[in-house]
Backbone bond lengths (Angstrom), bond angles and torsions (degrees), N, CA, C in turn:
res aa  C-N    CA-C-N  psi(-1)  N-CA   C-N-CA  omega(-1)  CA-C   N-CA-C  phi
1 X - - - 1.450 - - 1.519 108.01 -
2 X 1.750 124.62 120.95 1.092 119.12 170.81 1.521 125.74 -47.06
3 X 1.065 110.30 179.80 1.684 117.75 -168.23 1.306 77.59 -88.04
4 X 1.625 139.56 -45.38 1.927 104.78 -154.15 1.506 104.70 -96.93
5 X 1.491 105.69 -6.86 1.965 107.88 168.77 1.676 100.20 -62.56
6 X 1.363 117.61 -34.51 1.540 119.29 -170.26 1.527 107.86 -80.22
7 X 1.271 120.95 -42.28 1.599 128.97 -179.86 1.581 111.25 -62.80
8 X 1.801 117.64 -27.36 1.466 123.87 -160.22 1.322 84.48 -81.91
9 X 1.195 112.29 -55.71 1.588 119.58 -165.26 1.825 113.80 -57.93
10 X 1.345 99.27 -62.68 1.684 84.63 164.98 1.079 121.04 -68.52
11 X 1.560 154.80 -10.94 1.302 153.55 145.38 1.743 109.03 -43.52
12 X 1.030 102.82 -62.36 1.624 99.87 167.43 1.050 136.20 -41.86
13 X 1.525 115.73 -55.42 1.362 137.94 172.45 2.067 99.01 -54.70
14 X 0.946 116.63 -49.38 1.473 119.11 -174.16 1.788 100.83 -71.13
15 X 1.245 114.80 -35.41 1.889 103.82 -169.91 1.741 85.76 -82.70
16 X 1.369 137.59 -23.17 0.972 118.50 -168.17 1.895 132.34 -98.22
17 X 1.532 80.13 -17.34 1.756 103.32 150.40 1.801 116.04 -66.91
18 X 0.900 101.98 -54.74 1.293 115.87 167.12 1.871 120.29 -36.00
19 X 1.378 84.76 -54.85 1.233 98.51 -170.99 1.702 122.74 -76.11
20 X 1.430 90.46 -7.35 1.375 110.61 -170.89 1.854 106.22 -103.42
21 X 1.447 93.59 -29.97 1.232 98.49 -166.17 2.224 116.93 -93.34
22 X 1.566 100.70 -23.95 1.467 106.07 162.53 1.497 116.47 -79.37
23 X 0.880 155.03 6.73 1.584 132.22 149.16 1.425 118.27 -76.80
24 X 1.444 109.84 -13.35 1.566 98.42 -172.68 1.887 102.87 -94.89
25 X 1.281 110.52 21.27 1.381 122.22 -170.02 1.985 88.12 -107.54
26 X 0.862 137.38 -42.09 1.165 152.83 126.63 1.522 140.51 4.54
27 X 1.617 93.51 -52.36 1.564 101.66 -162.37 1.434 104.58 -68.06
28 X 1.771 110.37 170.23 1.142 109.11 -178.60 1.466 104.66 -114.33
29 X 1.439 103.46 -178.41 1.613 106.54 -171.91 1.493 108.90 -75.84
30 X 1.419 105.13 163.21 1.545 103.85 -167.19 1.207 105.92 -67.05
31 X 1.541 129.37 151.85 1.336 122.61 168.99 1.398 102.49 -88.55
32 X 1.488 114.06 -174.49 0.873 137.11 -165.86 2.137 119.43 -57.75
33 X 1.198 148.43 -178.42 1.244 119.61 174.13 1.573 108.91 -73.25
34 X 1.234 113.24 -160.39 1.491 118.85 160.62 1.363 108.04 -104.10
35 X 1.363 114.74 157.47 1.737 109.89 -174.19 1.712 94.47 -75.25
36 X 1.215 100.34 -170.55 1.648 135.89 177.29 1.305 88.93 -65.90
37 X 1.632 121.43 -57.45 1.333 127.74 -151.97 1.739 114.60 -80.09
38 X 1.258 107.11 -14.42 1.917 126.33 -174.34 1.663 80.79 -80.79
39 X 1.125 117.01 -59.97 2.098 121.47 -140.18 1.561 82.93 -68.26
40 X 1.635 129.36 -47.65 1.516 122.23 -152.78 1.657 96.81 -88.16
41 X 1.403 127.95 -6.42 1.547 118.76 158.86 1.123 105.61 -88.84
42 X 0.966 125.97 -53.42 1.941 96.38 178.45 1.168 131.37 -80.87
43 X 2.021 107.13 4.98 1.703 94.73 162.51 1.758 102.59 -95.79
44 X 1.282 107.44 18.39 1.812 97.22 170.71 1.495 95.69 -124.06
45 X 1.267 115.82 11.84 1.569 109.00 164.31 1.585 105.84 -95.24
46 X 1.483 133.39 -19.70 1.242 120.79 -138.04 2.024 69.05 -131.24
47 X 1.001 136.43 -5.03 1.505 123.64 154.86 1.355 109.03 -75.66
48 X 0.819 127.75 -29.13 1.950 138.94 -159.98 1.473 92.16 -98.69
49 X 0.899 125.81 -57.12 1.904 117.87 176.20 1.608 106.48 -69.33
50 X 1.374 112.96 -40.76 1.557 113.81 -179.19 2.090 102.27 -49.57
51 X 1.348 98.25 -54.28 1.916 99.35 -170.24 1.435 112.64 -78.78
52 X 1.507 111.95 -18.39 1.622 97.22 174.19 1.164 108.17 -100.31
53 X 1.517 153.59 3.69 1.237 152.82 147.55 1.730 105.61 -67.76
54 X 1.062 117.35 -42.01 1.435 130.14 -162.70 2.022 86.15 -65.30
55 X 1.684 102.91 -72.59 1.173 107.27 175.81 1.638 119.19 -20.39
56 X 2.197 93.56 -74.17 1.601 79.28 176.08 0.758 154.81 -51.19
57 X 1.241 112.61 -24.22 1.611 141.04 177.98 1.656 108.26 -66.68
58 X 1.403 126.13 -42.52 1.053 146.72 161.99 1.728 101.18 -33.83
59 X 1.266 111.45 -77.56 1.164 136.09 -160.64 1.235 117.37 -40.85
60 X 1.454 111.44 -50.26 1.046 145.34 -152.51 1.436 115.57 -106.45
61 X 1.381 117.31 -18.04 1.486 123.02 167.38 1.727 106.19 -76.12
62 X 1.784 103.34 -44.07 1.474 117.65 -156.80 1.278 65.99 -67.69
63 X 1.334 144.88 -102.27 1.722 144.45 -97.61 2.010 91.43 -67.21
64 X 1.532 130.07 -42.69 1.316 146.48 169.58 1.381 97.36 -49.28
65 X 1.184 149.12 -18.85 1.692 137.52 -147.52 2.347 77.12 -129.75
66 X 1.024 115.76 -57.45 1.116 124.04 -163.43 1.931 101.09 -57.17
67 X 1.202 97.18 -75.01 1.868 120.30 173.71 2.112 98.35 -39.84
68 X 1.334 118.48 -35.29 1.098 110.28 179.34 1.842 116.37 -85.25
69 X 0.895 127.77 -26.32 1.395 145.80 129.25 1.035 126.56 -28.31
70 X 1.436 114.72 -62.14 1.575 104.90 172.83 1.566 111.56 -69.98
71 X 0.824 117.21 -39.98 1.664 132.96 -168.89 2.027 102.44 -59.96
72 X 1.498 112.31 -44.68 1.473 114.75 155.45 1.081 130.35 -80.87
73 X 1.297 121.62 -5.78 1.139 106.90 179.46 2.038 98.86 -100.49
74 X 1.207 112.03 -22.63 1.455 111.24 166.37 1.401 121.25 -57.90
75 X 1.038 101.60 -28.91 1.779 111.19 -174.53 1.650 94.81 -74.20
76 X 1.179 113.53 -59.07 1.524 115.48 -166.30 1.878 116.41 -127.43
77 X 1.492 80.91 64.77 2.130 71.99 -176.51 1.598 119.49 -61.13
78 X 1.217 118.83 40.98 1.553 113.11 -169.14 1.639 67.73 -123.15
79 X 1.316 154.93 -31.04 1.790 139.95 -178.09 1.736 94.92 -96.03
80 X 0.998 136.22 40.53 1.566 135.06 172.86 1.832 91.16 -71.03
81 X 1.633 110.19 -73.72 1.578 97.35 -179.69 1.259 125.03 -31.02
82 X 1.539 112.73 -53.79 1.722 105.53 -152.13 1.592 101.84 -80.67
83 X 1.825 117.85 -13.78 1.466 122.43 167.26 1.647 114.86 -70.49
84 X 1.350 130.58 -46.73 1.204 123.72 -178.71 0.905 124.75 -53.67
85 X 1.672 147.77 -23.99 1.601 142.92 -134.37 1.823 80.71 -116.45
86 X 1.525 119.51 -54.98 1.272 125.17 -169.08 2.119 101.27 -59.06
87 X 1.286 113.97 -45.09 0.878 107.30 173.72 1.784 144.72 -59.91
88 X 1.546 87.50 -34.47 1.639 118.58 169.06 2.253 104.90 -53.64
89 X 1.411 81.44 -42.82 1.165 98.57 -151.91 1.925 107.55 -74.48
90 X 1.286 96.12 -44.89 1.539 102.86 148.49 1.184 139.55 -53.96
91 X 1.259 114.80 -61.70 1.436 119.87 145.39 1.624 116.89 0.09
92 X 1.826 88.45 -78.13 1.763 97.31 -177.07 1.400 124.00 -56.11
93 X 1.350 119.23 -17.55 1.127 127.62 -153.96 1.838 101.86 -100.18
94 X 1.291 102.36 -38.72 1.773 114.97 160.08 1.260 110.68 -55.95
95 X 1.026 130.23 -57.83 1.522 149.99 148.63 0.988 130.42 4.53
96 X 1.400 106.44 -60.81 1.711 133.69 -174.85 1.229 112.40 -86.58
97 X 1.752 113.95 -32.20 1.228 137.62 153.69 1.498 134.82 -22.65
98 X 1.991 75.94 -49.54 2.319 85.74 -170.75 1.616 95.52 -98.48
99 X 1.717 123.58 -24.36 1.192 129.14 176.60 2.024 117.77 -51.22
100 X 1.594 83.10 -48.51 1.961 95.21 -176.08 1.996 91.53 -58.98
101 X 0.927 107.95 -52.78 1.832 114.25 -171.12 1.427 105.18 -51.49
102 X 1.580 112.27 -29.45 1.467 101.96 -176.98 1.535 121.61 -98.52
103 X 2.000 100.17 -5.10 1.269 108.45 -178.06 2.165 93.74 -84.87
104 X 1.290 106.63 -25.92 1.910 99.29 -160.58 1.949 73.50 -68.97
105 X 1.169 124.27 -22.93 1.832 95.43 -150.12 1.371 93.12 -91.76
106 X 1.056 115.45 -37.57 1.708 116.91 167.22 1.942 108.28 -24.63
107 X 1.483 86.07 -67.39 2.002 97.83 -176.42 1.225 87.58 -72.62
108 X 1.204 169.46 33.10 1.767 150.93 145.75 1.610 78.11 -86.40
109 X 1.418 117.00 -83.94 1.358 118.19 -153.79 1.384 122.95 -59.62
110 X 1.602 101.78 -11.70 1.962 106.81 170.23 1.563 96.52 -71.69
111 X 1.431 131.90 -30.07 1.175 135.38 172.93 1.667 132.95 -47.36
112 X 1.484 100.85 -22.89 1.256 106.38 -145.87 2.194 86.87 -106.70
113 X 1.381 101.81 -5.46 1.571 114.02 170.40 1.744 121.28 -57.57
């Protein structure tokens, strides 16, 4: 490694310590807490983003797991059996996936009682 590949690199490393390290010279004093009423909107904001990301994500794996299935089993419908059971089975497992996301948001919003 040249001498100025070695100088860029520790030059960097120093503007970027740096850079990391002056704002907290900066900060201000803590404010005050958040009410009761701040903490229970963003734990019913972050259940509602938690199940429709979860969902999409859901959605969007199954239709990728499904479309890949059809797509093998078109090529070769004599492996349709040994493709369905693995597929079913994925499925469930995505499944259980968007279900657990809807059981944590369930307990956020039993929280918010």
């Amino acid at each position: 490694m040249s001498l100025l590949k070695k100088f860029t690199a520790f030059a960097g490393m120093v503007v970027g310590s740096i850079l990391l390290y002056v704002p907290s010279a900066f900060a201000q004093v803590a404010a005050a807490p958040d009410s009761d009423f701040t903490v229970k909107k963003y734990i019913a904001l972050a259940a509602g983003f938690g199940i429709a990301i979860a969902a999409f994500g859901g959605a969007l794996a199954q239709g990728k797991a499904v479309t890949a299935t059809m797509e093998g089993i078109a090529r070769n419908p004599g492996a349709s059996g040994k493709m369905f059971v693995p597929m079913i089975l994925g499925l469930a497992l995505i499944e259980s996936l968007v279900i657990y996301s809807l059981v944590i948001s369930f307990s956020l919003i039993g929280k918010l009682g």
